[in-house]
C-alpha positions as CSV (number, residue, x, y, z in Angstrom):
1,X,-5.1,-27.2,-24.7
2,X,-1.5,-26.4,-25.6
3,X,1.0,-26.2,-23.1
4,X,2.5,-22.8,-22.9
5,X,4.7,-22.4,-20.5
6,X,6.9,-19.2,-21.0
7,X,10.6,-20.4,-21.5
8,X,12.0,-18.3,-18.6
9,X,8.9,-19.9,-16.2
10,X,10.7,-22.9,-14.8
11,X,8.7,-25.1,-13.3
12,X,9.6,-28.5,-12.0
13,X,7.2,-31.9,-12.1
14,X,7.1,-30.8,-8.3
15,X,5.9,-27.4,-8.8
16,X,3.2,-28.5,-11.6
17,X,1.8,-31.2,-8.9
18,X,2.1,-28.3,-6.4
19,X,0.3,-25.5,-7.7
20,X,-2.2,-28.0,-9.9
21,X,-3.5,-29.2,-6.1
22,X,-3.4,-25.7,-4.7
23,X,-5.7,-24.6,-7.8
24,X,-8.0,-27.9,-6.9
25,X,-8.3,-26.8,-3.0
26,X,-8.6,-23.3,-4.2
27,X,-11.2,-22.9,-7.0
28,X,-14.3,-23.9,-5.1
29,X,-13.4,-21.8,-2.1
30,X,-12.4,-18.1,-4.8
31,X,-15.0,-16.2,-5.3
32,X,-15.8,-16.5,-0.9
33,X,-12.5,-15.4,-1.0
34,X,-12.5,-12.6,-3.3
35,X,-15.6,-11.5,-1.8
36,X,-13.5,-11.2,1.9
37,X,-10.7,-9.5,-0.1
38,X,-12.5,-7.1,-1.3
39,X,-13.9,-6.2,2.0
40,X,-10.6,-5.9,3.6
41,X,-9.0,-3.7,1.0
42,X,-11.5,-1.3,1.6
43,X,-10.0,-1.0,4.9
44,X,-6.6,0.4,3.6
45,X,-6.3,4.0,2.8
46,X,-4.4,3.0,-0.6
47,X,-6.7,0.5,-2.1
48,X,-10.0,1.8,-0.8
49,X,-10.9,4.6,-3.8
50,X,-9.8,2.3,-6.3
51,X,-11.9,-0.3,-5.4
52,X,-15.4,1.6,-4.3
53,X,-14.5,3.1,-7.9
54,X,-15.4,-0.5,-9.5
55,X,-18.8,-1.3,-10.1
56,X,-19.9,-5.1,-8.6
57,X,-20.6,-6.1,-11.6
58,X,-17.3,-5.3,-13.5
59,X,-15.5,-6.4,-10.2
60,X,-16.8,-9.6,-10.9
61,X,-17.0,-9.9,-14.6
62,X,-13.1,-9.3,-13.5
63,X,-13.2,-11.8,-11.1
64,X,-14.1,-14.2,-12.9
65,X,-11.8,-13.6,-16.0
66,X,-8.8,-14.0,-13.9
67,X,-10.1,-17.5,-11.9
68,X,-10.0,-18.5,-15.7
69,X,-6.9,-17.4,-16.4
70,X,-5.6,-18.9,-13.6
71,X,-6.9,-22.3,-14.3
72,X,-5.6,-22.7,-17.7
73,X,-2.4,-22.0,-16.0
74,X,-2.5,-24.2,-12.8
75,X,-4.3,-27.3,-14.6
76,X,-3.9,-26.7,-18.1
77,X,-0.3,-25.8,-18.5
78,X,-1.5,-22.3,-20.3
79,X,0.5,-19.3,-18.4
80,X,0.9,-17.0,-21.1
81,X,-2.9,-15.6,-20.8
82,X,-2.4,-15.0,-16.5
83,X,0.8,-13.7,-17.0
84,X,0.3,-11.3,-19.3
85,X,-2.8,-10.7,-17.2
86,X,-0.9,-10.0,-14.0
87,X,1.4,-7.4,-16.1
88,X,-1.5,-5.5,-17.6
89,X,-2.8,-5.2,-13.9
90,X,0.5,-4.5,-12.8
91,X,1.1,-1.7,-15.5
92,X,-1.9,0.1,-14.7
93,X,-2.2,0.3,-11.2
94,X,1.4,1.9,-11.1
95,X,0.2,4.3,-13.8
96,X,-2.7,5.4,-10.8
97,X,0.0,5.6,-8.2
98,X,-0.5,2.3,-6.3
99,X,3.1,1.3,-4.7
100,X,4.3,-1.7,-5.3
101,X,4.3,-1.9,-1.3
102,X,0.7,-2.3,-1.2
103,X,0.4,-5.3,-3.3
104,X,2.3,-7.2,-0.4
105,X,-0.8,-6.2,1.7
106,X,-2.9,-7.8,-0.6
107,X,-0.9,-10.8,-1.1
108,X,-0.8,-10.8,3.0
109,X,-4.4,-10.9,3.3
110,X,-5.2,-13.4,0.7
111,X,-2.6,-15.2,2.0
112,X,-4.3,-15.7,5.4
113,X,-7.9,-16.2,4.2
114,X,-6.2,-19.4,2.6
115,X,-4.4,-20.3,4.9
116,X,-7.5,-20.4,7.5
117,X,-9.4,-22.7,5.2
118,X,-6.2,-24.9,5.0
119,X,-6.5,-25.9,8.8
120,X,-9.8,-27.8,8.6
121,X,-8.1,-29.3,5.5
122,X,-5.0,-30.2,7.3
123,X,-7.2,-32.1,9.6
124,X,-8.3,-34.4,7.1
125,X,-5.2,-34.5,4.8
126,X,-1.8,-32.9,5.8
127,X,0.0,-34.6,3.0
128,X,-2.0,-33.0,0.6
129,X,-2.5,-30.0,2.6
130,X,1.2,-29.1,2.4
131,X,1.2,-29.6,-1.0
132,X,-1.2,-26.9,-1.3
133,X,0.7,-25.0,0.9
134,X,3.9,-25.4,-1.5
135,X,1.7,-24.1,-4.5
136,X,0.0,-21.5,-3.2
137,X,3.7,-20.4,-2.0
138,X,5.2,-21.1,-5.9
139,X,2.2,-19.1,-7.4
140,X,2.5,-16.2,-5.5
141,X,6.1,-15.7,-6.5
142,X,5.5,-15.9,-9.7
143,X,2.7,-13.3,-9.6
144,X,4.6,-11.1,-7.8
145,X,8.1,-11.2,-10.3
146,X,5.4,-10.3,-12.8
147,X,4.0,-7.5,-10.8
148,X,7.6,-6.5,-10.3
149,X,8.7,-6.3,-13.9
150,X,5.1,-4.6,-14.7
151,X,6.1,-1.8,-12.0
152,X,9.4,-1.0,-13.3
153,X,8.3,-1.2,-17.2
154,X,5.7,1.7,-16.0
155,X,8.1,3.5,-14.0
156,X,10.0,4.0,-17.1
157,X,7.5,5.0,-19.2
158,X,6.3,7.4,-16.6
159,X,9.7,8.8,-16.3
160,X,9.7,9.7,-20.2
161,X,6.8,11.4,-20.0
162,X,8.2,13.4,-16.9
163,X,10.4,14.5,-19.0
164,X,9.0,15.2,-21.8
165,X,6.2,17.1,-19.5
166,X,9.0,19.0,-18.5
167,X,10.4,20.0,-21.9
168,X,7.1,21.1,-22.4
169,X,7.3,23.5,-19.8
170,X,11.0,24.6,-20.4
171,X,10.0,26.0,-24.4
172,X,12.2,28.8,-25.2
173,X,11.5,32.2,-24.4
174,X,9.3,34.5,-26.3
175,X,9.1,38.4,-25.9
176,X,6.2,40.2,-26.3
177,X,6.9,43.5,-24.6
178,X,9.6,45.2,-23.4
179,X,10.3,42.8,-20.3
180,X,7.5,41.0,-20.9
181,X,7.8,37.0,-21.2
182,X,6.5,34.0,-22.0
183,X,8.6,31.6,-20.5
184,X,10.1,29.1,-18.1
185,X,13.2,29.7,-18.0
186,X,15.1,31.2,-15.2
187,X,18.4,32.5,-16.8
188,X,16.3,34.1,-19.7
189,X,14.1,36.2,-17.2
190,X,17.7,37.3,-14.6
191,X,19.0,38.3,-18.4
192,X,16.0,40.0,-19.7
193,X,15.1,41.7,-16.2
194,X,11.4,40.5,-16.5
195,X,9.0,42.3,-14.3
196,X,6.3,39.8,-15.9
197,X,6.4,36.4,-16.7
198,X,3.5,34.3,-18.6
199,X,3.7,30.3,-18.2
200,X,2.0,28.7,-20.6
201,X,0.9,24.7,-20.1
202,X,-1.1,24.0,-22.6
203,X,-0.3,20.9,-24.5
204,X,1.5,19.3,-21.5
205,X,0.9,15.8,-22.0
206,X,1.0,14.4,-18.8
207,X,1.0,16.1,-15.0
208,X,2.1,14.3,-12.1
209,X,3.6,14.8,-8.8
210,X,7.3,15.2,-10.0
211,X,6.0,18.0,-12.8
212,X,3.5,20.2,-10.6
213,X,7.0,20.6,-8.1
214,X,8.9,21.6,-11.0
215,X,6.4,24.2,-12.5
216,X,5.8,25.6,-8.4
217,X,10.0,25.9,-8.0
218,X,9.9,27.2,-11.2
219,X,7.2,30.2,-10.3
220,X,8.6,30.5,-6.6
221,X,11.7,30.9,-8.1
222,X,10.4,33.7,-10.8
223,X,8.7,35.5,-8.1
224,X,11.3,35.9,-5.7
225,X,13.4,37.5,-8.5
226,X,10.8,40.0,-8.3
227,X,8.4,38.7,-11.3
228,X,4.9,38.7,-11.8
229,X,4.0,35.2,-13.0
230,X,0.8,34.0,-14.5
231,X,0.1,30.8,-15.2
232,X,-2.4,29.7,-18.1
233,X,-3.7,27.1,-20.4
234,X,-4.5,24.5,-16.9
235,X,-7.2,22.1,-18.4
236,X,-10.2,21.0,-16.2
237,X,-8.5,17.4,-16.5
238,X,-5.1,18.7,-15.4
239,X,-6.6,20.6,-12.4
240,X,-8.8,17.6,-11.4
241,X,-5.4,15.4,-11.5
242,X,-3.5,18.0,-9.6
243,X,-5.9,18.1,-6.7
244,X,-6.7,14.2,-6.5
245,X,-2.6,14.3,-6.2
246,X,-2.6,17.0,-3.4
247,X,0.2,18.5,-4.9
248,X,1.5,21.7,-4.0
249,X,0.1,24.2,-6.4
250,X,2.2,27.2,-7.4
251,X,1.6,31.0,-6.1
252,X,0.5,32.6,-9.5
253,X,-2.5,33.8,-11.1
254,X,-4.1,31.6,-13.4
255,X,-6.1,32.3,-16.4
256,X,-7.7,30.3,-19.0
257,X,-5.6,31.1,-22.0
258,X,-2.3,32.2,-23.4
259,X,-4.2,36.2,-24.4
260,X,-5.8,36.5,-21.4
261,X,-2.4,36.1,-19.1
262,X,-0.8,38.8,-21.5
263,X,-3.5,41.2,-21.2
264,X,-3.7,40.5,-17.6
265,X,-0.1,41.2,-16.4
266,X,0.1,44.4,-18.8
267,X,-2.8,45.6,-16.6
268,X,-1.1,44.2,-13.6
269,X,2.3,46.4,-14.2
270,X,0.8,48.9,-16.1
271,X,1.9,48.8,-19.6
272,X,1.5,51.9,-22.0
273,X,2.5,51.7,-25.2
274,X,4.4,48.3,-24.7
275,X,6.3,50.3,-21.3
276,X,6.0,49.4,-18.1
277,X,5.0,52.3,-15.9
278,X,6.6,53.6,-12.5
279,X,3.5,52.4,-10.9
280,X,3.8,48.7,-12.6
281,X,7.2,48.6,-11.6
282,X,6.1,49.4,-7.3
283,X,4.0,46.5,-8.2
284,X,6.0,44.0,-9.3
285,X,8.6,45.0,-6.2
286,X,5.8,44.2,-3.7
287,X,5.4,41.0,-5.0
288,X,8.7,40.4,-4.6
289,X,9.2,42.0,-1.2
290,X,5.7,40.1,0.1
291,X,5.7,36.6,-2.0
C-alpha cells in the first residue's frame, strides 16, 4: 500500500519505528481494551448517554473500523484514512455538546489500561517496552491535534448557525392590530407601545443553548415592558432538543402555530374590532406588575 503521509504529519525514522512497535504490542491486546474503555466511560456523567445510546454491535462494527484504520497508519504508512477518521469523530461529538475536556479523560484512561499491560512487558523487554511507550506517546498527540482542529472547525460552524438562528428570530416586525405584533424586536414594541407580542420560531434552523437564552431575554425582556408574549411554531424536535439541553425556557404561552397565537392574545387582551379593550389593557398591566 501507498505511503500517505499527510505533508504537515512529520514523522521521523524514530517516530515510524516507535509507533510501528506500539501498534505491534497494541493490536492483539485492543479490543480487551476497548471493551474496559467502554466500561469506564460509562462511569462519567459526560460520556455515559452517548455511549448506552450505541448498540454493541455498531460499537464494534466501529471498533473495528478504527483498529483498521489505525493499522494502515502505524504499519503501513496510510494516515490519511485515521485522520480524517479522528476529525469526523471529532466534528460530531462537538456538534452533541461533548467538551473537548472530556476527551483527555478518555485519553487518561486508555492511557493507563496500556500502560498496565506494559509492566509485564517491561519485565521481559524494557528496550522495546519504551519504544512502545515513545509511540503510544507520538500517537496520542497526533490524535489529539486532530481532535483539536475538528473541535474548532465545529465550533465555527456552530457559531454561524447561532447566528443565523438568531436572525431568524430577530425578523422585522409585522402589525396586525392596533398594538398587536409579531415580533422580536425590542425597540419596535417600546415604539409601538405593544400590549401583545407574538414570537414566531418556525423555520429556525438550529436551537441550542446560546439561542433558547436569547429568545427567554428576549420574552423576559418583552414582558417586563408590560407585553403579553406568545410564543409559537416550537417543533416536537426543537422542544425534545431544548429539554435534553436543560435550558432555561422562556415565561410565555405557547401555541402550535402562527393563527392560533393571534387569536389567542386578542382573546387574552380583549380585542373588539381590532381595539384593545379597558379590560385587555388591566390584563396586560398585571402581567407586567406580577411577571
Amino acid at each position: 500500500m501507498a505511503n500517505t503521509v499527510p505533508t504537515r504529519l512529520r514523522l521521523t525514522a524514530e517516530d515510524k519505528q516507535a509507533i510501528k512497535a506500539f501498534w505491534e504490542f497494541l493490536e492483539p491486546r485492543l479490543d480487551e481494551i476497548n471493551t474496559l474503555l467502554r466500561d469506564s466511560l460509562l462511569e462519567l456523567p459526560e460520556w455515559a448517554p452517548l455511549i448506552r445510546a450505541i448498540p454493541p454491535d455498531e460499537l464494534d462494527r466501529q471498533n473495528q473500523n478504527s483498529k483498521l484504520k489505525q493499522r494502515m497508519a502505524a504499519i503501513d504508512g496510510n494516515w490519511a484514512p485515521y485522520l480524517e477518521d479522528t476529525r469526523a469523530q471529532g466534528m460530531v461529538y462537538a456538534k452533541m455538546g461533548v467538551s473537548f475536556v472530556a476527551w483527555y479523560d478518555v485519553i487518561s484512561i486508555y492511557r493507563e489500561l496500556v500502560r498496565r499491560r506494559l509492566l509485564d512487558f517491561n519485565k521481559q523487554d524494557p528496550e522495546r517496552a519504551l519504544l512502545v511507550g515513545e509511540g503510544m506517546a507520538r500517537m496520542l498527540d497526533i490524535a489529539m491535534s486532530h481532535l483539536g482542529e475538528a473541535y474548532l472547525a465545529a465550533k465555527e460552524q456552530i457559531i454561524k448557525q447561532q447566528e443565523e438562528a438568531i436572525r431568524e428570530l430577530s425578523l422585522p416586525v409585522l402589525q396586525v392590530r392596533d398594538r398587536l405584533l409579531i415580533v422580536t424586536m425590542l425597540g419596535a414594541i417600546r415604539d409601538k407601545r405593544a400590549r401583545g407580542v407574538v414570537v414566531d420560531v418556525t423555520g429556525v434552523p438550529i436551537v441550542d443553548t446560546a439561542v433558547a437564552n436569547h429568545l427567554v431575554q428576549a420574552c423576559d425582556a418583552a414582558r417586563l415592558m408590560g407585553t403579553l408574549v406568545v410564543i409559537t411554531g416550537i417543533s416536537p424536535d426543537m422542544a425534545q432538543t431544548l429539554v435534553g439541553l436543560g435550558a432555561r425556557l422562556p415565561v410565555a404561552d405557547t401555541l402550535v402555530d402562527l393563527q392560533d397565537g393571534i387569536d389567542h392574545i386578542e382573546r387574552e387582551l380583549g380585542y373588539r374590532d381590532g381595539v384593545p379593550s379597558g379590560e385587555a389593557l388591566q390584563v396586560s398591566e398585571q402581567v407586567s406588575e406580577h411577571g
